[in-house]
C-alpha positions, 0 to 999 in steps of 0.5 A: 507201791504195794497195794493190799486189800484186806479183810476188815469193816474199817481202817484202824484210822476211823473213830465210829460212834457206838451207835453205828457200830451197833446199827451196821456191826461194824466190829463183826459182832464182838468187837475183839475181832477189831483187834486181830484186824487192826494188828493185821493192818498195823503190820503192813502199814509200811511206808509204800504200802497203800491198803484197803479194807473189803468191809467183809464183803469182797463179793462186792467189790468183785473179783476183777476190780480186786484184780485189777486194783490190787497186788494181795489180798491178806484175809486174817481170819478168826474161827472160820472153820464152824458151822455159823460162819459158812455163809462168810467163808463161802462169800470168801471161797467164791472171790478167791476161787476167781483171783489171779492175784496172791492170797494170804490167809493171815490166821485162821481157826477150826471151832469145836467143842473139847476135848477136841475129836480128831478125824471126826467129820464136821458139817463144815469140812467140804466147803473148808476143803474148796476154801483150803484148795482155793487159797493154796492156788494162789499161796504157797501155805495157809496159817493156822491159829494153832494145834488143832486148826492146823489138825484139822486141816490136815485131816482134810488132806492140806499139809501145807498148813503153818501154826503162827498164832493170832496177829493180835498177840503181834500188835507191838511186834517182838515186844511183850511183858507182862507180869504180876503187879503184887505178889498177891491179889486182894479184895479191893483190886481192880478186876475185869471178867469177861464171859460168853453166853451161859457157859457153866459154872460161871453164873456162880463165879459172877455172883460170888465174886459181886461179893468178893470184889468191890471193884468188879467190873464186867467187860463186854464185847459182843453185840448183845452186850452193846445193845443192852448198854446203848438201849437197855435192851435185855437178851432174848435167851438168858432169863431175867433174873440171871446171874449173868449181867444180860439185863439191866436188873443185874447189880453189874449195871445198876451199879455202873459197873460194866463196859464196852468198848467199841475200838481196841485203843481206849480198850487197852487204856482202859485195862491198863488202869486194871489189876488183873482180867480173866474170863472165857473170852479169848481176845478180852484177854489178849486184850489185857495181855498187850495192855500189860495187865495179867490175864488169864484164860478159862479155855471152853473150846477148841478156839480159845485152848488153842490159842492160849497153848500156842502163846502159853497163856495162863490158862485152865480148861472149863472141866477144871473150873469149880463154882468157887474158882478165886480170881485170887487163886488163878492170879497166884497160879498165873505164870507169865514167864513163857508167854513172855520169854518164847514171844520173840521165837514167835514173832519170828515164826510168825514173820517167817510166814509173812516175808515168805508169802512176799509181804512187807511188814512195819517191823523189819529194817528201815520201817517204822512202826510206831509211825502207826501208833503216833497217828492212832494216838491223835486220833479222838475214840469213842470213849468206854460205852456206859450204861445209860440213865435215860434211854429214851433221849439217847434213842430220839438223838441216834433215830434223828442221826440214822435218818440224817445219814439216811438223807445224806446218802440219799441225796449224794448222787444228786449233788453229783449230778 
């Protein structure tokens, strides 16, 4: 029995509601996190494989009980390498620095403006440096998310640094197909955009797409976004009005034309009933990609031109972006033969770098990965998160729901008693 612990706030097997996952930031803040680390989980879910998740916090479980209970600890990890996230990867470095079992970073990924400055001195680089030397203690190698990760830590003088991409572009292991459904893209297709913060031009790209495409639907990820659809509660730094769909004035939500969702699994069946998807943000179009709709990406950072180089997703930099950029001109440009034709090479490179690091995987002989995916397709998801007419209600019923979980726990010791 091979016993993982993994990073992650829950198992890919728990349906919890929107309301928590905004209460407790169950996703980590944007829910494509959820779909690199349930592809992670998926991956390892083999028949003797008994695995947890550390809920992002290891330090709690601390490092001897990690010692003692488990084989590995597999930590597949997004852009670590950035200012805002030191206080995780410091919480992290300070476990494993402690561990004497194996450690896995599973992927991880440097973060910094384009065009990317190599050998440049970054705030983050002594702690990434502690982290790099903890982990290769106890691993013969690190995987990085791409060219310029894998650059980075180089220049910090780590050699034994791999580029295996993302885990969630190996969700459905060696199998990927994607392609245009139509030759061309017309005004009543269904299209999804998704979009960081105000990353210009694409306050302009929205607004003239409002009035090319009927059938626009704006996809949103992160936490402010969740907010606004659960409470109508608008963002703090984006004005009102604003191009971007940040409040609840913007035509996007008045009209009912906006979503989120809150685990991968309806968010695939959702993109799939879709034509084509594209926008700054790297994982709604991975999304897209293993629900076998075209997307393409607008690259702003170092993070997501990265990872599109590193699968040959369609791509453009933001340098490159005009105000008057068509979905229909990136959707005839799009060419998803690479992407496809090198994904098994990848898969392959990607699980060279697990077997050597000596992890089982679903996708080798005598497992079975659709067992993983029979038993996600039983379980009842919260469905797509919509905007809500009456506010108020749905706040009393979440209010009277936190204050039931609150009794609840408080109580619990108790009972045991």
């Amino acid at each position: 029995m091979a016993r993982i612990l993994i990073r992650g706030m829950k198992t890919p097997f728990e349906a919890i509601s929107a309301e928590r996952t905004l209460d407790e930031d169950i996703n980590g803040g944007n829910s494509g996190n959820l779909i690199f680390l349930e592809s992670a989980y998926k991956l390892l879910s083999t028949r003797d494989a008994e695995i947890s998740v550390d809920h992002f916090h290891p330090e709690l479980l601390g490092a001897d009980v990690i010692n003692e209970r488990f084989d590995a600890f597999v930590i597949p990890f997004a852009n670590a390498f950035r200012p805002a996230f030191q206080p995780t990867l410091e919480r992290y470095t300070e476990v494993i620095e402690r561990l004497t079992i194996p450690v896995v970073v599973l992927s991880c990924g440097y973060q910094g403006k384009l065009p990317y400055a190599p050998g440049e001195a970054r705030p983050i680089d002594d702690l990434a440096r502690r982290f790099m030397r903890a982990v290769l203690d106890r691993s013969p190698s690190v995987g990085a998310r791409g060219e310029y990760t894998q650059d980075y830590l180089r220049q910090l003088g780590f050699r034994d640094v791999d580029v295996i991409g993302c885990p969630s572009m190996f969700l459905d292991g060696p199998r990927l197909n994607v392609a245009r459904r139509s030759p061309a893209l017309d005004r009543d297709a269904r299209v999804g955009f998704n979009v960081t913060s105000q990353i210009p031009p694409m306050g302009e790209i929205i607004s003239a797409h409002l009035e090319s495409y009927p059938n626009l639907e704006y996809i949103g990820q992160n936490r402010d976004a969740l907010r606004l659809l659960l409470w109508g509660v608008g963002s703090d730094t984006i004005p009102d009005p604003s191009p971007f769909p940040a409040h609840r004035s913007h035509r996007l939500l008045r009209e009912d034309r906006a979503r989120m969702f809150v685990d991968p699994w309806p968010w695939f069946d959702h993109l799939r009933q879709l034509d084509f998807v594209f926008g700054t943000r790297i994982h709604g179009n991975v999304a897209a990609l293993l629900a076998v709709t075209p997307a393409y990406v607008l690259a702003h950072d170092s993070r997501t031109l990265e990872l599109a180089r590193t699968f040959e997703i369609p791509h453009r930099l933001m340098t490159d972006v005009r105000p008057d950029t068509d979905a229909a001109e990136l959707y005839a440009e799009a060419d998803y033969g690479p992407l496809v034709t090198g994904h098994p090479a990848r898969f392959e490179r990607f699980i060279g770098f697990v077997e050597r690091h000596g992890l089982r995987h679903v996708f080798e002989p005598g497992e079975d990965p659709s067992a993983f995916d029979r038993k996600i397709a039983s379980i009842d998801f919260p469905p797509a998160v919509r905007v809500r007419r009456n506010v108020l209600l749905h706040r009393l019923r979440g209010r009277s729901g936190r204050l039931i979980r609150r009794v609840s726990r408080s109580l619990a010791p108790a009972v045991g008693v």
